[in-house]
C-alpha positions in Angstrom: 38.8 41.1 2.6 41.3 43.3 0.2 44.3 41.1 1.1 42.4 38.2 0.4 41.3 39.2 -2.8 44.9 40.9 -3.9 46.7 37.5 -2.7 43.7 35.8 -4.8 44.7 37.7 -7.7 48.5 37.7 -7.5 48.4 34.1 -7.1 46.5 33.8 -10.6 48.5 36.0 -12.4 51.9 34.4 -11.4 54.0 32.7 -14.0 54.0 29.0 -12.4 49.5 29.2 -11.9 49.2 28.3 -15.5 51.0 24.9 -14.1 48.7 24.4 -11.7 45.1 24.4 -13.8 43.3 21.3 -14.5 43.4 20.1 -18.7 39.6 20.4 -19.5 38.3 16.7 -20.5 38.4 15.4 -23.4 34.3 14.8 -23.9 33.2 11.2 -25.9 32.1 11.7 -29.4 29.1 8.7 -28.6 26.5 9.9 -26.0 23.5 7.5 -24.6 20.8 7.0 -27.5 18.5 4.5 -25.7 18.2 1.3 -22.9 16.5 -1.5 -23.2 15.6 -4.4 -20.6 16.5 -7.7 -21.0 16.7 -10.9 -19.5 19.5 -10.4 -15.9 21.0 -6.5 -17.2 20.1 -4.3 -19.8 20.9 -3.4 -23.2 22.7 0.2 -23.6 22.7 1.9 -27.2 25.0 4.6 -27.8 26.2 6.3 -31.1 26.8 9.5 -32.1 23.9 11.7 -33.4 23.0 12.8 -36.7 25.8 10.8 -38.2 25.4 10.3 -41.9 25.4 6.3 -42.6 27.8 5.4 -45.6 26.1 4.3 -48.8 26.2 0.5 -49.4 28.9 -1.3 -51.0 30.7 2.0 -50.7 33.8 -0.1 -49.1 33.9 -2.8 -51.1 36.4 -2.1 -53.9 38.6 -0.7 -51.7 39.0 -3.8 -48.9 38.6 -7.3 -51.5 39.5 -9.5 -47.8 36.4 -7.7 -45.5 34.2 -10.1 -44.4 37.0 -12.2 -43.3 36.5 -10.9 -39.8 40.2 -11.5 -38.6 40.6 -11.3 -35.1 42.9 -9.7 -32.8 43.0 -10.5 -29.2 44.0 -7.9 -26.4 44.9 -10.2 -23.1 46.1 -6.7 -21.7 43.5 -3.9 -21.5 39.7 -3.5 -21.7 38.9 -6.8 -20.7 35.3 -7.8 -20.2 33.6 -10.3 -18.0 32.7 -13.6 -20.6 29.2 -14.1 -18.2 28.3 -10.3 -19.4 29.9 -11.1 -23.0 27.9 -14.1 -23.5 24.7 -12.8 -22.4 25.0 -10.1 -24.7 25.2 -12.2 -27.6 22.3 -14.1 -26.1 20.3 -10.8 -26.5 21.4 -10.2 -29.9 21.0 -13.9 -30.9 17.1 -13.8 -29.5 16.4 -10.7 -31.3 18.7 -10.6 -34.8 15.4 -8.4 -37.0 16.3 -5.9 -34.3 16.6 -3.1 -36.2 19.7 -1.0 -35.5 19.4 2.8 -36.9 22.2 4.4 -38.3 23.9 6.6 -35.5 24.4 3.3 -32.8 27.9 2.2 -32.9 27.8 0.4 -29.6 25.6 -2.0 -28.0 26.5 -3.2 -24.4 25.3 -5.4 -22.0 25.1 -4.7 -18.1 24.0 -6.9 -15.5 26.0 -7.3 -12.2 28.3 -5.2 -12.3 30.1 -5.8 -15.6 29.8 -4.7 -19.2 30.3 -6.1 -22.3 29.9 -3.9 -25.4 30.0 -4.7 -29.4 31.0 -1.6 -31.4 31.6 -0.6 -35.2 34.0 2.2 -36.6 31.3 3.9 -39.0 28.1 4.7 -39.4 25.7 2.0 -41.3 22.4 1.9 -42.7 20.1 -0.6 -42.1 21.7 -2.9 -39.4 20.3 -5.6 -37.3 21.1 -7.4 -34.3 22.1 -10.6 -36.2 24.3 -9.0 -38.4 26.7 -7.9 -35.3 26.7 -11.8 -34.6 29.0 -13.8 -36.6 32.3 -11.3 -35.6 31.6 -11.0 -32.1 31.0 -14.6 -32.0 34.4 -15.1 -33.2 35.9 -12.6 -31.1 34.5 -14.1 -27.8 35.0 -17.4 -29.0 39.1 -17.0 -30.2 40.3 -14.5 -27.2 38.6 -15.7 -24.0 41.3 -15.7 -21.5 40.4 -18.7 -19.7 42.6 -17.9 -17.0 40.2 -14.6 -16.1 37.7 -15.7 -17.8 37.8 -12.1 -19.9 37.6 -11.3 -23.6 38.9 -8.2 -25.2 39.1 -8.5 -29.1 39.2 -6.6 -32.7 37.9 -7.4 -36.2 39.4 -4.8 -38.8 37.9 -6.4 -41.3 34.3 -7.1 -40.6 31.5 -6.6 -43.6 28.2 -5.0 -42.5 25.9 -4.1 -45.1 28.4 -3.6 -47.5 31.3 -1.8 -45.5 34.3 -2.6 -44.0 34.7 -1.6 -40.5 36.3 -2.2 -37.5 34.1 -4.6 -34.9 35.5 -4.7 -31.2 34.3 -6.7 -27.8 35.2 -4.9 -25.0 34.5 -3.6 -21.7 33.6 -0.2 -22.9 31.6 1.1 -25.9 33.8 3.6 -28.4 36.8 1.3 -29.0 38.4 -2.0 -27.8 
């Protein structure tokens, strides 16, 4: 029992041990806020709580091309299922007075296996569903890979409420 615990402790105090531990993980800054069920998956809301939402028209001055909603395609990483993509739009499209509060910065869609998630850099006040709309429409509708019949897309210039922000469609919420 003492050799065990000497060679336990001589083989955490060595120089090289310090190689050997694991990095801790890095945690997400957006955590689950709510689900709810639609039609063939459900919706998944996540955001980060307690963020402050930006005032309107605070962006404005600063970005005269937002609202253009620009798109850049990804064929490469992050790709998400079009069936999931498009059903998720569906959702948002049946239901664009769904209020959005201001901490969400991801909505995704899982059904099957897949996911298919909208997301915005910052916080806003006062979003809807249909708001998210005419961006992501764009996105799916420019990038779909027909050959994998994926979509993975960015907007950096997308005008919600009065403030520029970055709009992806990905597989994953927090980024594109």
């Amino acid at each position: 029992m003492l050799t065990n615990k000497l060679l336990t402790a001589l083989f955490l105090t060595a120089p090289w041990a310090s190689a050997l531990s694991v990095p801790a993980i890095e945690a997400s800054p957006h955590e689950l806020l709510e689900t709810i069920q639609v039609p063939n998956g459900t919706l998944t809301i996540y955001g980060i709580r307690n963020s402050p939402a930006k005032p309107l028209h605070a962006d404005l001055a600063s970005a005269p091309s937002c609202g253009s909603n620009t798109v850049t395609c990804d064929y490469g990483s992050h790709l998400a299922n079009v069936a999931s993509c498009d059903a998720l739009l569906n959702s948002l499209r049946n239901d664009p007075g769904h209020g959005v509060s201001e901490s969400p910065r991801d909505i995704c869609f899982g059904g099957g296996g897949d996911r298919c998630c909208v997301s915005w850099s910052k916080a806003v006040g006062g979003l809807n569903y249909g708001m998210l709309l005419p961006a992501a429409e764009k996105m799916r509708n420019t990038c779909v890979n027909a050959n994998s019949n994926r979509v993975s897309a960015k907007s950096d210039d997308t005008q919600l409420r009065g403030s520029c922000v970055k709009e992806c469609l990905s597989d994953r919420p927090s980024g594109c």
